[in-house]
N, C-alpha and C positions, 0 to 999 in steps of 0.2 A: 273707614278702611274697607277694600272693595278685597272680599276674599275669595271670589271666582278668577278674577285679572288684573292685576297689577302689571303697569310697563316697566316700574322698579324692580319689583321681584323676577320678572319676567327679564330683565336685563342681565342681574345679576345671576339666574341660575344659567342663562344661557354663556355666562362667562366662566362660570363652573362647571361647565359643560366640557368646555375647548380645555381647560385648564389642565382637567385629570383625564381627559382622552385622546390630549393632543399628539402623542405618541402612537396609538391604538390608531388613529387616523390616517397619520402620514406613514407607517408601517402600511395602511390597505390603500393607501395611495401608491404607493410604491410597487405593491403585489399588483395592482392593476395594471401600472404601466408596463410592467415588466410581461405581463399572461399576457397581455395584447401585442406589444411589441413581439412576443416571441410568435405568436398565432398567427398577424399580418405577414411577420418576416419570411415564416416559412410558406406558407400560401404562395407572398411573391417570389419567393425561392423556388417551389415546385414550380412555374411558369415562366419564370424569367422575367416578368413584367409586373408592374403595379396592378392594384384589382380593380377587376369589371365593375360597373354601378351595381349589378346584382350580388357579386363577393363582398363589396363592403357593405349594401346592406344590410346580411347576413350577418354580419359582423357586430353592426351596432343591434339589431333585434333580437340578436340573442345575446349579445354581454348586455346591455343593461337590464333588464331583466333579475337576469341570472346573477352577477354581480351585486345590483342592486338589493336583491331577494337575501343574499349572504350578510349584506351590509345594514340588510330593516331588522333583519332575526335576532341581532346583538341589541337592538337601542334600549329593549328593556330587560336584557340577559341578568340583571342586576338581581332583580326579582328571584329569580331561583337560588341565589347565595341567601343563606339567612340573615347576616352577619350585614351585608350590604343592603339588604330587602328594610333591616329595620331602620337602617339610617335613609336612605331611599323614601321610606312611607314618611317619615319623620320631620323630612325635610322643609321649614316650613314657607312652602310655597302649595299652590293649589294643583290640582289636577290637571285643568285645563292647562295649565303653564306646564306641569313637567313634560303633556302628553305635545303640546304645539310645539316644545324643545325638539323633542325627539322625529316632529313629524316633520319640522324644518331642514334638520339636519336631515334626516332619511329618504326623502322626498324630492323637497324643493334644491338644499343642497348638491344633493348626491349627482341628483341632473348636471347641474350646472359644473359640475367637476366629470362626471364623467364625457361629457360631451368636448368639454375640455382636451382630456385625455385624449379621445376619440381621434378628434380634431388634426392633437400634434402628435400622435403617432402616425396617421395618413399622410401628412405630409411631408415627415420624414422619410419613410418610405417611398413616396412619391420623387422625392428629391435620389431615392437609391436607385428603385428602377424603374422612375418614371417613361425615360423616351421621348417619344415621338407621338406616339400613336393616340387613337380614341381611347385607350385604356388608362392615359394619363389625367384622365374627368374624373377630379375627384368630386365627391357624392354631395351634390348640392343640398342638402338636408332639408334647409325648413322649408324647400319648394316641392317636394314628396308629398302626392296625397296621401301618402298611410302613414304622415311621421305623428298625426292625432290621435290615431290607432294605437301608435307605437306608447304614448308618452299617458294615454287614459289609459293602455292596458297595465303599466309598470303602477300607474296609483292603482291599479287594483293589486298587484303585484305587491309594493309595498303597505296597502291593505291588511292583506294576508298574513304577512310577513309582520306587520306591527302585532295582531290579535295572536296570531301564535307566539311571540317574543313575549306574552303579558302571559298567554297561558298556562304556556310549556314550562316545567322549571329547567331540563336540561336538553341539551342537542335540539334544541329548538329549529334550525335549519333542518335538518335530518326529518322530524316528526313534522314538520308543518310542508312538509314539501311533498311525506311519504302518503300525507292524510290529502291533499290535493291531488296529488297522482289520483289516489284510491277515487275519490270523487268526481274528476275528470271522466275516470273509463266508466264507472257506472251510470254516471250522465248519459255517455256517448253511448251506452250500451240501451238504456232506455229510450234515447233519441231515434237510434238506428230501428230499434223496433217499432217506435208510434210511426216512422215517415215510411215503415215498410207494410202498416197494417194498410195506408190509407193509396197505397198502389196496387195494381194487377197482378196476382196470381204467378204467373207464369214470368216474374220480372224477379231477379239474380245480383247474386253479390251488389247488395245494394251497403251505400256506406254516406251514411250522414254523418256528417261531421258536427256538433253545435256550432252556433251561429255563424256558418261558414255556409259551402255546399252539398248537394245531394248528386253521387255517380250510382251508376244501378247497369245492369247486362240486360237486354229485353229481346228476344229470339237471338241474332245474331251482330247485331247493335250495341255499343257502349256510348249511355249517355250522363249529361251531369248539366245538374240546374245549379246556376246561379245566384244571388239572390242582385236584388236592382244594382245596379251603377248609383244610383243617388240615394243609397238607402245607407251611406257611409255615415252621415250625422249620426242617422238612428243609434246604428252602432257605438259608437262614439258618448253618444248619451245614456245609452245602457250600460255600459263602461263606467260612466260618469257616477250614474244612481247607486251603480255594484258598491264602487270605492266607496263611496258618502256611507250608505248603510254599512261595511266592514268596519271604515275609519270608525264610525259611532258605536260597533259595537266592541270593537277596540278602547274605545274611550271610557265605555261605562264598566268592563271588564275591569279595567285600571281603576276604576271607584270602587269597585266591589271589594280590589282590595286594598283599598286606603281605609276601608272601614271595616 
């Protein structure tokens, strides 16, 4: 009997999974389409026309994410009931299995349903007040260079959001997003300062962003460095190695307390 992974046991929790959540799901199914349909409707409501490539963009770069991040913080909300926690730890399947359940659903899933969403709300709307014009282009997605950007930044996103779901016992979205903020600006606070020690003197409101760019005032000048055009992999793979190490420490957090 293989007690790290079973595709039996593996089968069956995942079908226990759907079983007693399948309410809780199609409920945030619902609230999706509904926040999105209302957010696109009004947008093309304030303009009269369907959105720009840049409007829907913004659209999907920030709902999934953000969606997403509401949707990772629940997978192990279980954890903080006690009552649920002990039948949860009890359960006998492995770790690996309860945590690939959860990272299926939260992850791999969630994409494929929100894109979904995504998808047939644009073109509803498109169908409303599409037109004529260039604005009826809607957003060719997986031909976007930053849709890699977009899809390794949410596994870090859902990263985050798994290790805080295992930590936090309660408001888990609340504290795991308040504790990111917090870490975010102190980053960006210590960035801004090392990229301002290693310039000139007499060089003004300088503002580094992490792994983005550098804008700075210099006599009567405003300038802003970029970083390369082909330095998107890198990106991309620092993304990559974030999530792996979050996921894992995610994963062993969950063993610590299965034991």
């Amino acid at each position: 009997m293989n007690n790290v992974f079973s595709f039996r046991r593996f089968g069956l929790l995942m079908k226990k999974q759907f079983a007693e959540y399948y309410k809780a799901y199609l409920f945030g199914l619902g609230a999706m389409i509904g926040v999105m349909t209302l957010m696109v409707g009004y947008m093309c409501l304030i303009t009269q026309e369907f959105l720009h490539f840049n409007d829907q963009w913004q659209v999907f770069i920030i709902g999934l994410p953000l969606a997403g991040g509401v949707f990772s913080c629940a997978s192990f909300a279980d954890m903080g009931k006690k009552n649920k926690a002990i039948t949860e730890l009890t359960l006998p399947a492995s770790i690996m299995e309860k945590f690939i359940v959860r990272w299926l659903i939260s992850y791999v899933f969630f994409q494929i349903v929100f894109l979904g969403v995504f998808f047939t709300v644009m073109y509803v709307m498109h169908g409303v007040f599409g037109g004529k014009g260039p604005a009826t282009f809607i957003i060719p997605l997986f031909k976007t260079s930053k849709i890699a950007e977009v899809l390794f930044g949410y596994a870090v996103v859902n990263a985050l959001a798994l290790l805080g779901s295992i930590f936090f016992k309660r408001l888990h979205f609340i504290k795991t997003g308040s504790l990111v903020f917090v870490g975010f600006v102190i980053l960006d606070m210590i960035n801004t300062k090392m990229v301002g020690s290693m310039l000139k003197s007499n060089v003004s409101r300088i503002r580094a962003i992490p792994f983005s760019h550098v804008s700075f005032n210099e006599g009567n000048g405003y300038y802003m460095v970029n970083v390369l055009d082909n330095s998107n992999m890198r990106y991309v793979v620092m993304l990559a190695i974030i999530a792996i190490l979050l996921w894992t420490s995610a994963y062993y957090r969950l063993k610590e307390k299965q034991v």
